[in-house]
MARNU-12185 format. One line per 10 residues: number of its first residue (from 0); their letters; for each residue y negated, x negated, z negated of N, C-alpha, C, O. Coordinates in nm, 4 decimals, decimal comma. Each point is the difference from the previous one (the first is absolute). Layout:
N
NUM	A	Y:X:Z:Y:X:Z:Y:X:Z:Y:X:Z; ... .
REM end
This chain:
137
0	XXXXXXXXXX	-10,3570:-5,6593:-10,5394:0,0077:-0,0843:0,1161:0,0774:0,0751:0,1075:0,1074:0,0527:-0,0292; -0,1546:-0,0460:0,1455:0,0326:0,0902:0,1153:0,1188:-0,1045:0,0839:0,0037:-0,1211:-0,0222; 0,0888:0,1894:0,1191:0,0570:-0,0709:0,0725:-0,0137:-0,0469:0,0755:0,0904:-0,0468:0,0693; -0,2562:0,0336:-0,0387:-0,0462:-0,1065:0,1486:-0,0232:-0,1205:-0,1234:0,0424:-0,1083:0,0404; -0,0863:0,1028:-0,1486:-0,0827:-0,0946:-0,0742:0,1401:-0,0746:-0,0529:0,0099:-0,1195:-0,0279; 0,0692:0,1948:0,0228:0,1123:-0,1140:-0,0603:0,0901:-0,0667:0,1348:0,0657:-0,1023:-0,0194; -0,0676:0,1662:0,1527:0,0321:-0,0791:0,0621:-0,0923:-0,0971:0,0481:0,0287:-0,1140:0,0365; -0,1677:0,1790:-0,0395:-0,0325:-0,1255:-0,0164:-0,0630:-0,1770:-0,0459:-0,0510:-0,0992:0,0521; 0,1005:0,1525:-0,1885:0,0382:-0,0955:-0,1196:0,1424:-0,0840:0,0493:-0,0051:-0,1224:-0,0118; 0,1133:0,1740:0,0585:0,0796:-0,0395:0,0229:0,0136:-0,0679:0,1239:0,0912:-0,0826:0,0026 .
10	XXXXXXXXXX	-0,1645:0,0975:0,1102:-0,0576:-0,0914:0,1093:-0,0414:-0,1268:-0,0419:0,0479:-0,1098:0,0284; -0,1700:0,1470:-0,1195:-0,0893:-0,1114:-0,0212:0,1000:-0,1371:-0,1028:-0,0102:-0,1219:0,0137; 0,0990:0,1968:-0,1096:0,0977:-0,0937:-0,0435:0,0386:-0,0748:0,0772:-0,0448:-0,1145:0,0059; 0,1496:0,1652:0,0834:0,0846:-0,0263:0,1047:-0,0761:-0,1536:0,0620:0,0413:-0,1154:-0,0114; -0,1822:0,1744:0,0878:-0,0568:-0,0839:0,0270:-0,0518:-0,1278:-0,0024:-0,0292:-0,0778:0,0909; 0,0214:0,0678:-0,2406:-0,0096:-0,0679:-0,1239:0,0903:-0,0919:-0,0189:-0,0230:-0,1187:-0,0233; 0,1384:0,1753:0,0335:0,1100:-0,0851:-0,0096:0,0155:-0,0813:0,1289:0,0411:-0,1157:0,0087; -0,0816:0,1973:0,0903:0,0628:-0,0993:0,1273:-0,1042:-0,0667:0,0258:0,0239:-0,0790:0,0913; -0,1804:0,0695:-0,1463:-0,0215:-0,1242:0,0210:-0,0142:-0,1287:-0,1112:-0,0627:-0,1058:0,0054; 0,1566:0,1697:-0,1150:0,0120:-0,1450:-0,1245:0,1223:-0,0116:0,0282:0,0486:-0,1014:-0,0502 .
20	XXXXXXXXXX	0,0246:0,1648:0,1117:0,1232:-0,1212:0,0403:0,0249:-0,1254:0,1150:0,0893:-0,0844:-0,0080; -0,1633:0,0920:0,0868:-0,0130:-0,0664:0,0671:-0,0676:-0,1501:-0,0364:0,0190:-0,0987:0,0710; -0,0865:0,0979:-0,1721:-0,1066:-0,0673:-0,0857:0,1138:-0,0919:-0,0642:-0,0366:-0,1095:-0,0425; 0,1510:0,1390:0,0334:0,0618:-0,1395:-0,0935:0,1243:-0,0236:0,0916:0,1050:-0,0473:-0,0437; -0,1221:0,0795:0,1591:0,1390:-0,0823:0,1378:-0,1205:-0,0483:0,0320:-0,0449:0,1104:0,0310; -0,0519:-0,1876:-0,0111:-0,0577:-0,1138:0,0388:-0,0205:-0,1071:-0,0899:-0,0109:-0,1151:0,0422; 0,0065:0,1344:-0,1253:0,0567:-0,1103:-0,1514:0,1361:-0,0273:0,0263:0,0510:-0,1100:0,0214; -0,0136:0,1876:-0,0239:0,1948:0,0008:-0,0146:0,0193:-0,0902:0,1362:0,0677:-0,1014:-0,0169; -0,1186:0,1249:0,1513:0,0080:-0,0463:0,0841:-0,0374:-0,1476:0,0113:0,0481:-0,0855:0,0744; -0,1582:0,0740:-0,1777:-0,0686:-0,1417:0,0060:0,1197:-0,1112:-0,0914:0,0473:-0,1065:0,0398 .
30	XXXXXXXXXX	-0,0303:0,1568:-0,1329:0,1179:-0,0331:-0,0810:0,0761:-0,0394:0,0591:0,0268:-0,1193:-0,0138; 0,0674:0,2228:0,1370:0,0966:-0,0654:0,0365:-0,0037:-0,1015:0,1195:0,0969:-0,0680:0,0337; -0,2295:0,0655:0,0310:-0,0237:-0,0762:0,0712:-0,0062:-0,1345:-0,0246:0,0732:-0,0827:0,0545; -0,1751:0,0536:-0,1506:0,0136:-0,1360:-0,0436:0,1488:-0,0809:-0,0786:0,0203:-0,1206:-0,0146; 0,0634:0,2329:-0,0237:0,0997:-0,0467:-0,1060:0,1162:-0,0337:0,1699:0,0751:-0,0974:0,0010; -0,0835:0,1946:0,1230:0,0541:-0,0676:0,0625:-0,0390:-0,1146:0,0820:0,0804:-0,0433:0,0825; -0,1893:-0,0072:-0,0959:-0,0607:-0,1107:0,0836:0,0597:-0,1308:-0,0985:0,0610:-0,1046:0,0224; -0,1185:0,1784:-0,1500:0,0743:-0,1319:-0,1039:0,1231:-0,0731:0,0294:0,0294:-0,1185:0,0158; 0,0503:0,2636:-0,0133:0,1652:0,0151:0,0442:-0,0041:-0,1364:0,0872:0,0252:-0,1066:-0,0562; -0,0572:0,1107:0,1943:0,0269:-0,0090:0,1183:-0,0852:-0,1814:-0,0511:0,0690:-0,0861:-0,0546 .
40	XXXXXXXXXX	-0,1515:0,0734:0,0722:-0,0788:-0,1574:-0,0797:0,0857:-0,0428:-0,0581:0,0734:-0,0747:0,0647; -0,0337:0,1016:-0,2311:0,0547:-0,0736:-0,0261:0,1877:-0,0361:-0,0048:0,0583:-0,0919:-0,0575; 0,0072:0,2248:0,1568:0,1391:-0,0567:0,0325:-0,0557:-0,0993:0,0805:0,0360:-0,1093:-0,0437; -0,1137:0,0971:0,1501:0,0034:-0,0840:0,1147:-0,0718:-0,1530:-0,0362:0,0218:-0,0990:0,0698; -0,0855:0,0978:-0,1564:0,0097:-0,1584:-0,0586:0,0816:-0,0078:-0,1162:0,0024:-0,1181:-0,0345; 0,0847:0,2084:-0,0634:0,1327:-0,0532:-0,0261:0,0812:-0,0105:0,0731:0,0852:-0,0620:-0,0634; -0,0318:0,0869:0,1988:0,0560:-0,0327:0,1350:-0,0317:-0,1486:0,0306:0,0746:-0,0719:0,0664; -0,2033:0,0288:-0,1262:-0,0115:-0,1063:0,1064:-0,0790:-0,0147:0,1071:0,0070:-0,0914:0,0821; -0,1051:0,2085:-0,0827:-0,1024:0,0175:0,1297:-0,0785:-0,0686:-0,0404:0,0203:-0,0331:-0,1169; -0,1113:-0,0086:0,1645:-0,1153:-0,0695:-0,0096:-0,1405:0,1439:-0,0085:0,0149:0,1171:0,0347 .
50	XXXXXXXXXX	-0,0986:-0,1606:-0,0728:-0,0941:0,1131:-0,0673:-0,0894:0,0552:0,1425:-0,0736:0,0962:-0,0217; 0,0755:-0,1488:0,1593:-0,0393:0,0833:0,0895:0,1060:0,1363:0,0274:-0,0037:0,1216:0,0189; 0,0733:-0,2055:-0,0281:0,1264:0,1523:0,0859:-0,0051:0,0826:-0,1013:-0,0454:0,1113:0,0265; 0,0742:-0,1290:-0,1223:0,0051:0,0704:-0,1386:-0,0971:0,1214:0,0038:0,0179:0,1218:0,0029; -0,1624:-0,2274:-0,0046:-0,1024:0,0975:-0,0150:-0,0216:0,0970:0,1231:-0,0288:0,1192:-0,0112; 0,0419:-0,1692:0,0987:-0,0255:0,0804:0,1132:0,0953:0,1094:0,0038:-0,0518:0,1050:0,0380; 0,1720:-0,0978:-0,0650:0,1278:0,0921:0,0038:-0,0450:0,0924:-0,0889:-0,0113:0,1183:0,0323; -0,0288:-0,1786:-0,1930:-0,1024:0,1393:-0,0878:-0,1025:0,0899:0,0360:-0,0256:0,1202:-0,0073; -0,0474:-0,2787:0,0701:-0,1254:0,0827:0,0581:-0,0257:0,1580:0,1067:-0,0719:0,0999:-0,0021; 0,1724:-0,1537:0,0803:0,0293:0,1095:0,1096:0,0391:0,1250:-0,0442:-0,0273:0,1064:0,0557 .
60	XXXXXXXXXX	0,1183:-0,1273:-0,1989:0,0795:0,1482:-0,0254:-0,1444:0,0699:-0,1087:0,0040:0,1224:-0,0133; -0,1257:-0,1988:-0,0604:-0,0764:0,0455:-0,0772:-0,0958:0,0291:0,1195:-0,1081:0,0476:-0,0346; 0,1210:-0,0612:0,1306:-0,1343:0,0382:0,1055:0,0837:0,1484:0,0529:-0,0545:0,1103:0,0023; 0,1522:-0,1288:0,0255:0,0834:0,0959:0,0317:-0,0410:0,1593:-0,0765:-0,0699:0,0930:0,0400; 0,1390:-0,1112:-0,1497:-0,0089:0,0755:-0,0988:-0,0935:0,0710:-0,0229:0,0297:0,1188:-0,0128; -0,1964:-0,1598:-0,0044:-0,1008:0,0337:-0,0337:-0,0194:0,0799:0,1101:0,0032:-0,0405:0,1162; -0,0261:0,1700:-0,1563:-0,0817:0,1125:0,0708:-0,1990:0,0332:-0,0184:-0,0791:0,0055:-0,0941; 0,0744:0,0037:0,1888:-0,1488:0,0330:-0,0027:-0,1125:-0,0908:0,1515:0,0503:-0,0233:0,1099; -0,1347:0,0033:-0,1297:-0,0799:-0,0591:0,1031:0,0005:-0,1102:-0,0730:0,0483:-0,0875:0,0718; -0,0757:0,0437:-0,1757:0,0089:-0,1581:-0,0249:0,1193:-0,0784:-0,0384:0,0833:0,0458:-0,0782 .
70	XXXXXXXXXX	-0,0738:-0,1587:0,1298:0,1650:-0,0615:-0,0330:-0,0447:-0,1332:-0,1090:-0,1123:-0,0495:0,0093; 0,2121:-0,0004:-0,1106:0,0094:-0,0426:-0,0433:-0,0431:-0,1447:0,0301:0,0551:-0,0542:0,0958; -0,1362:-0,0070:-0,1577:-0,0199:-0,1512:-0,0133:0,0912:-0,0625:-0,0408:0,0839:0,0357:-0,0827; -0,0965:-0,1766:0,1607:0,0997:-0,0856:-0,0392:0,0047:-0,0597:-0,1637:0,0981:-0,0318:-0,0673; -0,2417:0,0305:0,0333:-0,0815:-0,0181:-0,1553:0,0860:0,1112:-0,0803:0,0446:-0,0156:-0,1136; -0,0343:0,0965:0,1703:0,0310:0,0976:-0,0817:0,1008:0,0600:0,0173:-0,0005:0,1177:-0,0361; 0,1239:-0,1733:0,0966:0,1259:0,0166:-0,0058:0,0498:-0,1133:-0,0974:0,0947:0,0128:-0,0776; -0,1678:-0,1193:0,0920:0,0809:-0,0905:-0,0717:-0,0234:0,0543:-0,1290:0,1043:0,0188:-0,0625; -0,2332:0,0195:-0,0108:-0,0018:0,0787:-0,0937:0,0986:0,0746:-0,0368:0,0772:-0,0400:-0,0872; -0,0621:0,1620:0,1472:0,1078:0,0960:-0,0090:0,1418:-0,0837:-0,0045:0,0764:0,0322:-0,0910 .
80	XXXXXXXXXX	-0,0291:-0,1485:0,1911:0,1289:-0,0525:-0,0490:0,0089:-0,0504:-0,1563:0,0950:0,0228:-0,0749; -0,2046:-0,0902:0,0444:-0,0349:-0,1036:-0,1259:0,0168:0,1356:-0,1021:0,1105:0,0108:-0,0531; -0,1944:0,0751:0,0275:0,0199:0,0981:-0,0856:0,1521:0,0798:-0,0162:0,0477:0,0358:-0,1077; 0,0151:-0,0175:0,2421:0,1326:0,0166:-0,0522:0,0993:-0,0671:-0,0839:0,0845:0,0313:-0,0839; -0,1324:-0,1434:0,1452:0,1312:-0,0934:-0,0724:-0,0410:-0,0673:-0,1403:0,0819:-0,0687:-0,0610; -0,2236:0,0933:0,0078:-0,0306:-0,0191:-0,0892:0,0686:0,1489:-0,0958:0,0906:-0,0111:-0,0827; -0,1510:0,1273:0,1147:0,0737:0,1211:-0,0548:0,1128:-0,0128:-0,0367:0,0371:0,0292:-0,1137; 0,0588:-0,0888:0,2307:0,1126:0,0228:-0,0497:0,0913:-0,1182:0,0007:0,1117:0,0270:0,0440; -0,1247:-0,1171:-0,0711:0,0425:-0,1711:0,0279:0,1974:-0,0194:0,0226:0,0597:-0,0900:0,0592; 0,0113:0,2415:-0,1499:0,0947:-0,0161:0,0004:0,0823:0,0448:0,1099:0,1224:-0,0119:0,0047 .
90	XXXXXXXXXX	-0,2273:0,0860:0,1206:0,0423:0,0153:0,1253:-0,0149:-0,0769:0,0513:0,0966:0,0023:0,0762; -0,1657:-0,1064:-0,0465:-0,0327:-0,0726:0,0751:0,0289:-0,1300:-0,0968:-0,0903:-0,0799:-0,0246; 0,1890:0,0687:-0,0147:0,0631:-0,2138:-0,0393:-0,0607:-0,0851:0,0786:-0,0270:0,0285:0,1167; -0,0074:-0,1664:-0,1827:-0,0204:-0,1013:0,1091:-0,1254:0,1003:0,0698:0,0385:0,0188:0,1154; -0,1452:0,0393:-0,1312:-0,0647:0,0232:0,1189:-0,1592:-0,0465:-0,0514:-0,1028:-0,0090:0,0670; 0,1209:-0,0107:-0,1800:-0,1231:-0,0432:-0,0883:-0,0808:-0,1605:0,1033:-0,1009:-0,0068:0,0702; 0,1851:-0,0770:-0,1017:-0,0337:-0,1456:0,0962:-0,0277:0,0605:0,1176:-0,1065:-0,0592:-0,0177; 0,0962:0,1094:0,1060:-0,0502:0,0044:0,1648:-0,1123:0,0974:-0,0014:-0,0574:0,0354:0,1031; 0,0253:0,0101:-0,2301:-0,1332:0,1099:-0,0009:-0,1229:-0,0647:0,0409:-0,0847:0,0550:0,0704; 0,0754:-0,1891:-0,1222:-0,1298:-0,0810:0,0999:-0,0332:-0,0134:0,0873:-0,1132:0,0046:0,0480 .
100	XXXXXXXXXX	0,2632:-0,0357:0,0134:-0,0284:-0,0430:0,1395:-0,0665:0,1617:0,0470:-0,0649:-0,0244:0,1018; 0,0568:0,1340:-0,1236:-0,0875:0,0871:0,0440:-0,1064:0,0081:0,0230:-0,0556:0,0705:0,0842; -0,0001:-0,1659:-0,1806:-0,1531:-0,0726:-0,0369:-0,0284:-0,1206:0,0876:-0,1139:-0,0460:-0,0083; 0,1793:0,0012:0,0715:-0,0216:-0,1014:0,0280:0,0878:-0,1362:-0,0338:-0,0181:-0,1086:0,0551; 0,1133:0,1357:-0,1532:0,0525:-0,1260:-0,0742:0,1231:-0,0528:0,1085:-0,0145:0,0396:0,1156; 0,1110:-0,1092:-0,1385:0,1155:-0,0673:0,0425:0,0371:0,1046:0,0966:-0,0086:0,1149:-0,0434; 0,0604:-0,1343:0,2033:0,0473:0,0446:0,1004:0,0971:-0,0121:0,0234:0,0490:0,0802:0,0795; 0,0206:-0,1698:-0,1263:0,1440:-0,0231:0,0759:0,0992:0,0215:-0,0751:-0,0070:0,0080:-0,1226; 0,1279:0,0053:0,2023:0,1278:0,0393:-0,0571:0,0429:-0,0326:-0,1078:-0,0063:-0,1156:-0,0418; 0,0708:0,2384:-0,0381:0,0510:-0,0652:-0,1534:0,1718:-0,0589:0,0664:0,0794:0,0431:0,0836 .
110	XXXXXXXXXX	-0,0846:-0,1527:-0,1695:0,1265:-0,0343:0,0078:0,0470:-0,0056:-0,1051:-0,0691:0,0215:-0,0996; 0,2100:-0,0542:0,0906:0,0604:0,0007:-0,1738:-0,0333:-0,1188:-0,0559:-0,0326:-0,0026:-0,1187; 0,0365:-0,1397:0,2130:-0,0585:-0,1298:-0,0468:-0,1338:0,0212:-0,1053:-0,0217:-0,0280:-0,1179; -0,0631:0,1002:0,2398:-0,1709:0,0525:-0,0307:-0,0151:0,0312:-0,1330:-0,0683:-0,0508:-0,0889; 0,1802:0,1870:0,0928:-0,0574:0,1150:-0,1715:0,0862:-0,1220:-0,1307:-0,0394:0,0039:-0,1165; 0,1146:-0,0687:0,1439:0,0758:-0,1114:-0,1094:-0,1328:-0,0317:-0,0332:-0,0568:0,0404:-0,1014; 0,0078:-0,1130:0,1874:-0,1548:-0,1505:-0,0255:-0,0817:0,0747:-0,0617:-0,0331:-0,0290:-0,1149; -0,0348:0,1826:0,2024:-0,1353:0,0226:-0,0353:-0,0300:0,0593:-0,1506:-0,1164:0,0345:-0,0206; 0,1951:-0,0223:-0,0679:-0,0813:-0,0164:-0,1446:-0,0134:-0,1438:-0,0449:-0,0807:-0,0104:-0,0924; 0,1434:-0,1194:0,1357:-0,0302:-0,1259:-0,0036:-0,1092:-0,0512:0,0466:-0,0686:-0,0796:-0,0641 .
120	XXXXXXXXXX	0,0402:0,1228:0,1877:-0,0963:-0,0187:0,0390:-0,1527:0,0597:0,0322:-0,0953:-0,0359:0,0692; 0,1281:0,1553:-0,1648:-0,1519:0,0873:-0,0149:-0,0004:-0,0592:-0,1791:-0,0987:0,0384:-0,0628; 0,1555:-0,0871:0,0185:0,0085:-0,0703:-0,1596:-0,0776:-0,1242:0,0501:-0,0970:-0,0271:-0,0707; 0,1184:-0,0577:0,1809:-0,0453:-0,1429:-0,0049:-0,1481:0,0582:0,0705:-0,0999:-0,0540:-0,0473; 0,0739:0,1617:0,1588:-0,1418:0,0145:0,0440:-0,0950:0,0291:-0,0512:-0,1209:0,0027:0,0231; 0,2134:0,0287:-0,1273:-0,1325:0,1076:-0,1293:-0,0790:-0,1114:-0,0593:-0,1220:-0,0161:-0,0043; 0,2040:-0,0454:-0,0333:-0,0351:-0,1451:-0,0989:-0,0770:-0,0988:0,1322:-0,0702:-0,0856:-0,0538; 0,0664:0,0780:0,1644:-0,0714:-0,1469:0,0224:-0,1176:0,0997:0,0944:-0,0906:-0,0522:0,0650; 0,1131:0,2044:-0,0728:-0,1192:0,0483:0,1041:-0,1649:-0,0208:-0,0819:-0,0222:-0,0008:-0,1210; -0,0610:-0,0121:0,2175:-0,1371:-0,0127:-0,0009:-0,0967:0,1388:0,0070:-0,0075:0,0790:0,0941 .
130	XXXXXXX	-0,0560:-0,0746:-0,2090:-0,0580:0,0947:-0,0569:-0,1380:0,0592:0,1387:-0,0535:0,1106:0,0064; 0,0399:-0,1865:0,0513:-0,1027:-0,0187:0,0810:0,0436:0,0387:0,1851:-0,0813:0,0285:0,0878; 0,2110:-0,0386:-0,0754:0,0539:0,0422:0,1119:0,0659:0,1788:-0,0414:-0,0139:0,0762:0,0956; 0,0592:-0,0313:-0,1833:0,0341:0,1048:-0,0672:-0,0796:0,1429:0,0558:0,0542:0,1105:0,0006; -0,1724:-0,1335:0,0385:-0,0643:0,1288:0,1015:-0,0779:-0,0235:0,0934:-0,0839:0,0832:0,0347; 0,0952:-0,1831:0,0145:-0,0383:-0,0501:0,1701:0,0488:0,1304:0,0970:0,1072:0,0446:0,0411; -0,2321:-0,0150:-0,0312:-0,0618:0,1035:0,1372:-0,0032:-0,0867:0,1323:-0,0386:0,0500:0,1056 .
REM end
């Protein structure tokens, strides 16, 4: 092997490398994006926000974040919040209950009155709800 052929073997490595590293800081990036949107969601309805401000305050920093020509859906941020805090539930305490309202569920402010009642009262809805209202489009 001559010394043009091994340098340039050693180019083509090089090369090699610099474009598979780049290949896992956009994972890594996605990762930390959503784990800080989570962040930011669910301190701000354990605060006491109500689930617009909340979401919107996440929303902005996961639109932020994302590099490229396409930005993140709102569908699919809430995704990315929901999957964090499912991953890792012990970062995010208390953040389990307000994951609906991402979906669509309960909007308004948690209060301490609120989180006392609501296993009382998702115990009494379960039992008298109607099988037939349950996926009304």
């Amino acid at each position: 092997m001559g010394p043009s052929s091994r340098s340039s073997l050693v180019l083509s490595a090089a090369a090699l490398i610099g474009v598979l590293s780049p290949m896992t800081s956009p994972l890594q990036a996605a990762e930390a994006t959503e784990e800080k949107g989570a962040k930011i969601y669910c301190f701000m309805r354990s605060s006491g926000n109500d689930h617009e401000v909340s979401w919107n305050a996440a929303y902005a920093v996961i639109k932020r974040q994302r590099s490229g020509v396409f930005k993140t859906s709102p569908e699919h941020a809430s995704v990315m919040i929901t999957e964090a805090v499912v991953q890792d539930p012990g970062n995010f305490p208390d953040c389990g209950q307000f994951l609906g309202d991402l979906f669509g569920g309960n909007t308004q402010p948690a209060t301490a009155a609120a989180l006392a009642n609501s296993s009382s009262d998702t115990e009494s809805s379960i039992e008298s709800s109607d099988d037939t209202t349950r996926y009304s489009y």
